[in-house]
VOSE-414940 format. One record per residue (C-alpha): x, y, z; residue in three letters; residue number from 1; chain. Coordinates in Angstrom, 1 decimal. Example, Ala and Ser with C-alpha at 12.3 -4.5 7.8 and 13.67 -1.06 7.14 Angstrom:
VOSE-414940
{{12.3,-4.5,7.8},"ALA",1,"A"}
{{13.7,-1.1,7.1},"SER",2,"A"}
***
This chain:
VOSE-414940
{{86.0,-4.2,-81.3},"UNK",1,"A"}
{{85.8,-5.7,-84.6},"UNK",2,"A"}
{{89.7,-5.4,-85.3},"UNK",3,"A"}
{{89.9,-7.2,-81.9},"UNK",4,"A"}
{{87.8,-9.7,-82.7},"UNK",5,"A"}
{{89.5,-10.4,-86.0},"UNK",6,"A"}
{{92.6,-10.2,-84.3},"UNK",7,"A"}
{{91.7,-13.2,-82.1},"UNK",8,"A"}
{{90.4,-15.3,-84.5},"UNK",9,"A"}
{{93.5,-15.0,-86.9},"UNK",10,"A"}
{{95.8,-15.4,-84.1},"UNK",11,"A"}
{{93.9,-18.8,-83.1},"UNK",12,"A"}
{{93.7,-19.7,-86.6},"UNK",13,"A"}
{{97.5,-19.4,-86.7},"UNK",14,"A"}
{{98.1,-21.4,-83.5},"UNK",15,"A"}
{{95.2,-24.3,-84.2},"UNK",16,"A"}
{{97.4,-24.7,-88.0},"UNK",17,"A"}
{{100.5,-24.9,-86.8},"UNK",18,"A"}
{{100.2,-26.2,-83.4},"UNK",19,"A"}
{{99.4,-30.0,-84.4},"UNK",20,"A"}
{{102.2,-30.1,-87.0},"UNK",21,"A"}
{{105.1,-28.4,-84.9},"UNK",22,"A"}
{{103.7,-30.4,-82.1},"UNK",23,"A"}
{{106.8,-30.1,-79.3},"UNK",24,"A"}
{{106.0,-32.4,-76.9},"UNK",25,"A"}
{{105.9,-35.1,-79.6},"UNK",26,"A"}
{{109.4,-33.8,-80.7},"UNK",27,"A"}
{{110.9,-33.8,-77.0},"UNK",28,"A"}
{{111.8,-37.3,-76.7},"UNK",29,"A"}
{{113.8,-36.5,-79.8},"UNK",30,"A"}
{{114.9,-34.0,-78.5},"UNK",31,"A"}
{{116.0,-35.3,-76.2},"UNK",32,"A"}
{{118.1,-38.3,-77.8},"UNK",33,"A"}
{{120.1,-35.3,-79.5},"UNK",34,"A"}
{{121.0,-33.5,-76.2},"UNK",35,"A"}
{{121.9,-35.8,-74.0},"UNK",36,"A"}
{{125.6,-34.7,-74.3},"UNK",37,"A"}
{{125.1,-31.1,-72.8},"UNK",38,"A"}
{{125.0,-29.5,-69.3},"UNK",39,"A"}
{{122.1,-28.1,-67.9},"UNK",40,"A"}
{{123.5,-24.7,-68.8},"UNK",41,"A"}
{{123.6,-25.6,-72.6},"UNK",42,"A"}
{{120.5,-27.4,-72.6},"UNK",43,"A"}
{{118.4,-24.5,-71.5},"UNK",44,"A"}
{{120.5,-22.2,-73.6},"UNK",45,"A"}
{{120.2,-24.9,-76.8},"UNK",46,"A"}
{{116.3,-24.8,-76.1},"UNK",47,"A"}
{{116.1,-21.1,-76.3},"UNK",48,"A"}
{{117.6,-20.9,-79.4},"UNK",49,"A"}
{{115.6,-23.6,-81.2},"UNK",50,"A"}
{{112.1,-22.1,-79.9},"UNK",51,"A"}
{{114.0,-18.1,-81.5},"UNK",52,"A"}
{{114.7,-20.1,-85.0},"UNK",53,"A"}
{{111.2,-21.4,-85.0},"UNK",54,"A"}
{{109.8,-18.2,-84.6},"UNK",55,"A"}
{{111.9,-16.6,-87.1},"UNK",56,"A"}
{{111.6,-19.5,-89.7},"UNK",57,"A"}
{{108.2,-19.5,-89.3},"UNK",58,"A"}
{{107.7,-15.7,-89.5},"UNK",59,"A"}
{{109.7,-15.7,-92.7},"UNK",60,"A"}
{{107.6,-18.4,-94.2},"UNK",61,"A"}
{{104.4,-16.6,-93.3},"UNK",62,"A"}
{{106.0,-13.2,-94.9},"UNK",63,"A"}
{{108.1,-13.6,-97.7},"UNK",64,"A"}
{{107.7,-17.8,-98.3},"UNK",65,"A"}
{{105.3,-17.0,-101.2},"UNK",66,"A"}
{{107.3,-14.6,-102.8},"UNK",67,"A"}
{{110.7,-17.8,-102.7},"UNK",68,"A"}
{{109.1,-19.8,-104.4},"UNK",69,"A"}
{{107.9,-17.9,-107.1},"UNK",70,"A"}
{{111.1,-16.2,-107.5},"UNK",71,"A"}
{{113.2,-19.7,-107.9},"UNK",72,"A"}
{{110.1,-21.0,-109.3},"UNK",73,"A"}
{{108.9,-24.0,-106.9},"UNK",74,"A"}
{{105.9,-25.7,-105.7},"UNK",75,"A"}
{{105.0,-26.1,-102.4},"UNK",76,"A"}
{{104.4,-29.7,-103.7},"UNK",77,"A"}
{{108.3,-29.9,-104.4},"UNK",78,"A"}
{{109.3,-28.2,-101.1},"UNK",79,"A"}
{{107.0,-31.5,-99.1},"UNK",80,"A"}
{{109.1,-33.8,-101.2},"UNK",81,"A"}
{{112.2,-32.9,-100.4},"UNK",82,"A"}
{{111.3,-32.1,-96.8},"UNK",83,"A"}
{{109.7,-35.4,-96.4},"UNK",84,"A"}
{{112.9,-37.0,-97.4},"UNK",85,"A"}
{{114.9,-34.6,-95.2},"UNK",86,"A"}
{{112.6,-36.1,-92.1},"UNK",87,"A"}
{{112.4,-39.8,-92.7},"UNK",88,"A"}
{{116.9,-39.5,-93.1},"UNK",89,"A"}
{{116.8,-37.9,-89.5},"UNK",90,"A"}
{{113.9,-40.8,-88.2},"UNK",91,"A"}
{{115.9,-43.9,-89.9},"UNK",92,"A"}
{{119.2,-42.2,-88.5},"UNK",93,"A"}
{{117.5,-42.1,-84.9},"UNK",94,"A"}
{{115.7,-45.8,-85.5},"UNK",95,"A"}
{{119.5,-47.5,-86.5},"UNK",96,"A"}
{{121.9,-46.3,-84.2},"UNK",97,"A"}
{{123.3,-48.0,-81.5},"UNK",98,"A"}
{{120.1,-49.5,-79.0},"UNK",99,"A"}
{{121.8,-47.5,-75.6},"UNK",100,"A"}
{{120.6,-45.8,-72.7},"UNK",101,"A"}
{{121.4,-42.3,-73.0},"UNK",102,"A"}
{{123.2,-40.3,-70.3},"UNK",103,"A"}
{{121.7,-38.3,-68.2},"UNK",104,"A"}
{{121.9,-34.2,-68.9},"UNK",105,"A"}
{{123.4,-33.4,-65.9},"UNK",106,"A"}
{{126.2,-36.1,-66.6},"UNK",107,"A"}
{{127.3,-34.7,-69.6},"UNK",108,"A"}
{{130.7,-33.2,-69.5},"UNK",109,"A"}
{{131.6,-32.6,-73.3},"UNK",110,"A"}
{{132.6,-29.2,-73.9},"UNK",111,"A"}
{{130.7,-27.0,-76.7},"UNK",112,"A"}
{{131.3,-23.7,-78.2},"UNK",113,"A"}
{{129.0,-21.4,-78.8},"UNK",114,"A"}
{{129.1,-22.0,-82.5},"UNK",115,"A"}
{{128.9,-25.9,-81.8},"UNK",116,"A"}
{{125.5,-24.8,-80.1},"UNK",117,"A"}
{{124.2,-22.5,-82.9},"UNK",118,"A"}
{{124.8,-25.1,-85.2},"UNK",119,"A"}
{{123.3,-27.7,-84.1},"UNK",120,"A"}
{{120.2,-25.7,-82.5},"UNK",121,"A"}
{{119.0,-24.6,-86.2},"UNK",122,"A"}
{{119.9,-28.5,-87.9},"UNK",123,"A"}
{{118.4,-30.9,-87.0},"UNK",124,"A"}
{{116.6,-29.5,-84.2},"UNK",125,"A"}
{{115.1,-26.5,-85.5},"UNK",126,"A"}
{{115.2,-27.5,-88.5},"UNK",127,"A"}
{{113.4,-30.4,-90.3},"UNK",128,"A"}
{{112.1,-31.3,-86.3},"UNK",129,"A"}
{{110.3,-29.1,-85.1},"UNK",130,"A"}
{{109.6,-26.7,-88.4},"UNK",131,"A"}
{{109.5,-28.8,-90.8},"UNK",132,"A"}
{{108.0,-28.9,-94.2},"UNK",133,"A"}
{{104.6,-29.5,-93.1},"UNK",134,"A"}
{{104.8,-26.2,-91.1},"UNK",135,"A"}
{{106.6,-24.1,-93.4},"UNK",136,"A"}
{{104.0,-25.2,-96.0},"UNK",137,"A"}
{{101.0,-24.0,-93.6},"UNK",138,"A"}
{{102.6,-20.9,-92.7},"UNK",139,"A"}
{{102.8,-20.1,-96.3},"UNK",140,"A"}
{{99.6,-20.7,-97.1},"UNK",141,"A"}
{{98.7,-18.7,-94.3},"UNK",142,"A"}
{{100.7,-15.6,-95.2},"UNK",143,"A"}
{{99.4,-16.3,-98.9},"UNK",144,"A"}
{{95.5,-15.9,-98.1},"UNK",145,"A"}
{{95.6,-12.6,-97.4},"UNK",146,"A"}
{{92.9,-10.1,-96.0},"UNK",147,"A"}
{{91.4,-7.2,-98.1},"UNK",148,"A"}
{{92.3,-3.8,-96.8},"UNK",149,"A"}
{{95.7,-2.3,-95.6},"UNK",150,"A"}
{{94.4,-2.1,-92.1},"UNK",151,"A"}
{{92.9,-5.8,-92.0},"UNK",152,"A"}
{{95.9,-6.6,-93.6},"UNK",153,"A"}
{{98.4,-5.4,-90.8},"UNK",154,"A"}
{{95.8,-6.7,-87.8},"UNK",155,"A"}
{{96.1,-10.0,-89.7},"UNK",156,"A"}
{{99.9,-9.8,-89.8},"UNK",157,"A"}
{{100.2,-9.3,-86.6},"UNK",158,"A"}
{{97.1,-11.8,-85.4},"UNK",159,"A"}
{{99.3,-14.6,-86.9},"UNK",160,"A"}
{{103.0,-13.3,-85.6},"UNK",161,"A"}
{{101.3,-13.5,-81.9},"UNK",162,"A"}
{{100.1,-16.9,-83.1},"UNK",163,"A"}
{{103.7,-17.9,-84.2},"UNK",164,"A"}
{{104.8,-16.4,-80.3},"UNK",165,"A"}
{{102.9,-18.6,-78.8},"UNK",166,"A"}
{{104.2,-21.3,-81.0},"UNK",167,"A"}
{{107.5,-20.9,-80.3},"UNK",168,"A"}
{{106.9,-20.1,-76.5},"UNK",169,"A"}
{{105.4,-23.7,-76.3},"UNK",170,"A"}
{{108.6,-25.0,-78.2},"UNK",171,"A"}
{{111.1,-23.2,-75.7},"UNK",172,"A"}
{{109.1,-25.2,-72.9},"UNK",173,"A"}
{{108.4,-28.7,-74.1},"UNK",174,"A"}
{{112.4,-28.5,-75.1},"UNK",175,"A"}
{{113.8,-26.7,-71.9},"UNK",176,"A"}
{{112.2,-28.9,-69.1},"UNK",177,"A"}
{{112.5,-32.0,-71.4},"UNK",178,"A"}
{{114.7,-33.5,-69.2},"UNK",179,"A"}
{{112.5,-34.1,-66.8},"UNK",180,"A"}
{{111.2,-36.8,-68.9},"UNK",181,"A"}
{{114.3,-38.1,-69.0},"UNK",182,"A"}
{{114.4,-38.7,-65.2},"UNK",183,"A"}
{{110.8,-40.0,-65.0},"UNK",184,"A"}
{{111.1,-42.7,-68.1},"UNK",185,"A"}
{{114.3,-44.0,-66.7},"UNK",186,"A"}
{{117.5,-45.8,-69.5},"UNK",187,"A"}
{{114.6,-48.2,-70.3},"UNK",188,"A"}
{{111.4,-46.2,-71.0},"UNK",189,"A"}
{{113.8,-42.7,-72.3},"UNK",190,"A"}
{{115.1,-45.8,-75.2},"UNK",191,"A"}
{{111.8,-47.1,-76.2},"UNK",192,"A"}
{{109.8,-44.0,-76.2},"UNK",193,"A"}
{{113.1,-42.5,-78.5},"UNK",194,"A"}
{{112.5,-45.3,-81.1},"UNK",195,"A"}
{{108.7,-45.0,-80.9},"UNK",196,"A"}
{{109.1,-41.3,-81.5},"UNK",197,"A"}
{{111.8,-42.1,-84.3},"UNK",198,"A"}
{{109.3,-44.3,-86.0},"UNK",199,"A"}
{{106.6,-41.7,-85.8},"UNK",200,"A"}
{{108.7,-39.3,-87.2},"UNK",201,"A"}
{{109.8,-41.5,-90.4},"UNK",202,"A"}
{{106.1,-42.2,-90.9},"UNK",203,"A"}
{{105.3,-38.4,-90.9},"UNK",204,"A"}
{{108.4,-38.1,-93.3},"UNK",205,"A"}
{{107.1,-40.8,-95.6},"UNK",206,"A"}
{{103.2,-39.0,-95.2},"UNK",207,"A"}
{{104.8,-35.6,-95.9},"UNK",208,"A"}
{{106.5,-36.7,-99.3},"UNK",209,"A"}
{{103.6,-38.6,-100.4},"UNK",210,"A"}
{{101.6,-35.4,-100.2},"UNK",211,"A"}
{{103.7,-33.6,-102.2},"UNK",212,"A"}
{{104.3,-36.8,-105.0},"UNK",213,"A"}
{{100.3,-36.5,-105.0},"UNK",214,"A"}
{{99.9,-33.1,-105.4},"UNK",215,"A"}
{{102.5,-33.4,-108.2},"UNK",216,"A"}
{{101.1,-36.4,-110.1},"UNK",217,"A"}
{{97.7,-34.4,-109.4},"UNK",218,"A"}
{{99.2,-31.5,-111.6},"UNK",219,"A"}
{{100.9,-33.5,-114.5},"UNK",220,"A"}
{{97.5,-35.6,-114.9},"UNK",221,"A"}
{{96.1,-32.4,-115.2},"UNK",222,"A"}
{{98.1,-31.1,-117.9},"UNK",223,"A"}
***
């Protein structure tokens, strides 16, 4: 009962960290601006790769994300930074291009490989928009803080992979019925709720990097 107990608290631990920051119905309207040219066919196959990277990325961050960036010898500090710049050049691209309605999904006729799909499933969508730095830096501090024992060690593990599942199940659904949105918002609402989101997103961007400028100020005053 007590490895059971654990087990649900580190699982919820791992969803209530990572949940807010990943946060995929804030990232569908985006989403959706980036998607608008596929069929129905690619959109559910494009959201059910984005929610699988997800879950990798962050499994790997939680795992082995420590043991990066001690090897090439970075900060998590460094890793906002750059990240943060990563997500405001995606929100300023979103927030300058061209003010049209998109089309609807089902309208869509341009043809994508499989590769196309891969490709564009891990950047940008996977990748800084819905695990971005913020995440990957909470996943590594989770994976860092670990429990005493072998055996609370591997209920822990496993506590925060479920966590992680759940994660990622919540990405694959926010993204795959996205469309849906689409249809409700109409050309009108779909464009102002894009550049809303867009704006959000560069402020997160700019929030993100100034963490990691403060942390690194924080350090050199120190010094």
């Amino acid at each position: 009962m007590s490895d059971l107990r654990h087990f649900i608290e580190w699982m919820l631990l791992a969803i209530a960290a990572l949940m807010p920051i990943v946060n995929p119905l804030g990232g569908a309207p985006v989403y959706l601006a980036k998607t608008v040219d596929l069929t129905a066919a690619q959109h559910a196959d494009l959201a059910r790769r984005v929610a699988v990277n997800c879950f990798l990325l962050l499994l790997a961050s939680l795992l082995v994300g420590t043991y990066v960036l001690d090897f090439f010898g970075l900060s998590i500090a460094v890793v906002q930074v750059a990240g943060g710049l990563v997500v405001c050049s995606l929100a300023w691209s979103m927030l300058s291009a061209a003010d049209e309605p998109p089309a609807s999904v089902k309208d869509a006729t341009r043809a994508l490989t499989q590769s196309d799909l891969g490709t564009r499933a891990f950047y940008p969508l996977t990748m800084p928009l819905t695990v971005g730095p913020g995440s990957i830096s909470v996943a590594i501090t989770l994976g860092a803080n670990h429990a005493q024992g072998m055996r609370s060690l591997i209920v822990e593990s496993l506590a925060h992979t479920a966590g992680i599942v759940v994660v990622a199940v919540s990405v694959f659904l926010s993204y795959r019925y996205a469309d849906r949105l689409l249809k409700r918002l109409g050309p009108t609402g779909t464009v102002v709720l894009v550049r809303l989101s867009a704006f959000i997103l560069l402020c997160i961007g700019v929030q993100i990097g100034w963490n990691g400028v403060s942390a690194l100020l924080r350090s050199v005053g120190a010094h």
